[in-house]
N, C-alpha and C positions, 0 to 999 in steps of 0.2 A: 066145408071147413073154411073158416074165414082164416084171410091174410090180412096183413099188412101193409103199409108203404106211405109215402109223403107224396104232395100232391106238388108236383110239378113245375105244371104250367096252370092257370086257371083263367079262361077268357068269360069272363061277367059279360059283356055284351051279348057272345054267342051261346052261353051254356052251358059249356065241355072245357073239358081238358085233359090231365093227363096224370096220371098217379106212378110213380115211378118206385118198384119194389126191389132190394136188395136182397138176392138170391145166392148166398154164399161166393159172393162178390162178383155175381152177373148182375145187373139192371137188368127189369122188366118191365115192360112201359103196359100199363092198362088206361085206355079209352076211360073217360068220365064223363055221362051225360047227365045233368041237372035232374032229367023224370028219376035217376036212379040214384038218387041221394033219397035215405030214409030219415037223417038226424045231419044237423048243423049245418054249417054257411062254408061251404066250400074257399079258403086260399091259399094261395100259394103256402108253402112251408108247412104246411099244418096235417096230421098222421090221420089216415084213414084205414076203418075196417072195415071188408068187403071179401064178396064172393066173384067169381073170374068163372067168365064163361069164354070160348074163340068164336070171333066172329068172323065175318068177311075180310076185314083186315086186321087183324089180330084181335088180341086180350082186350076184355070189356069188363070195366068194373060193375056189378051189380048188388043192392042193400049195403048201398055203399053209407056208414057213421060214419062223419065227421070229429075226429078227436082232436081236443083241446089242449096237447101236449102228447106225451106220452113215447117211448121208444119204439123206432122202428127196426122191426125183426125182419 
């Protein structure tokens, strides 16, 4: 099931960043790596839908859309 969330922090030099999802007013920080963008240009501010797998050091965003507006849930 895909989530939601706004994207963070976004470092263009390195690749990655950090998607920050609002969980019934917890934050949940999911990892973003560039191989796992399937649609659009990662930046800051901007809503992403993706699936969340745990990794080594937590939540990893993966088929991760880039949206061009829209609310995050």
């Amino acid at each position: 099931m895909k989530v939601t969330g706004r994207i963070n922090v976004w470092f263009a030099d390195r690749n990655y960043g950090f998607i920050h999802q609002n969980l019934n007013g917890t934050v949940v920080k999911h990892f973003l790596h560039a191989s796992n963008i399937l649609s659009g240009v990662p930046q800051k501010s901007l809503t992403a839908s993706f699936d969340t797998i745990q990794g080594e050091k937590g939540s990893v965003a993966l088929n991760v859309e880039i949206l061009h507006g829209g609310v995050q849930s």
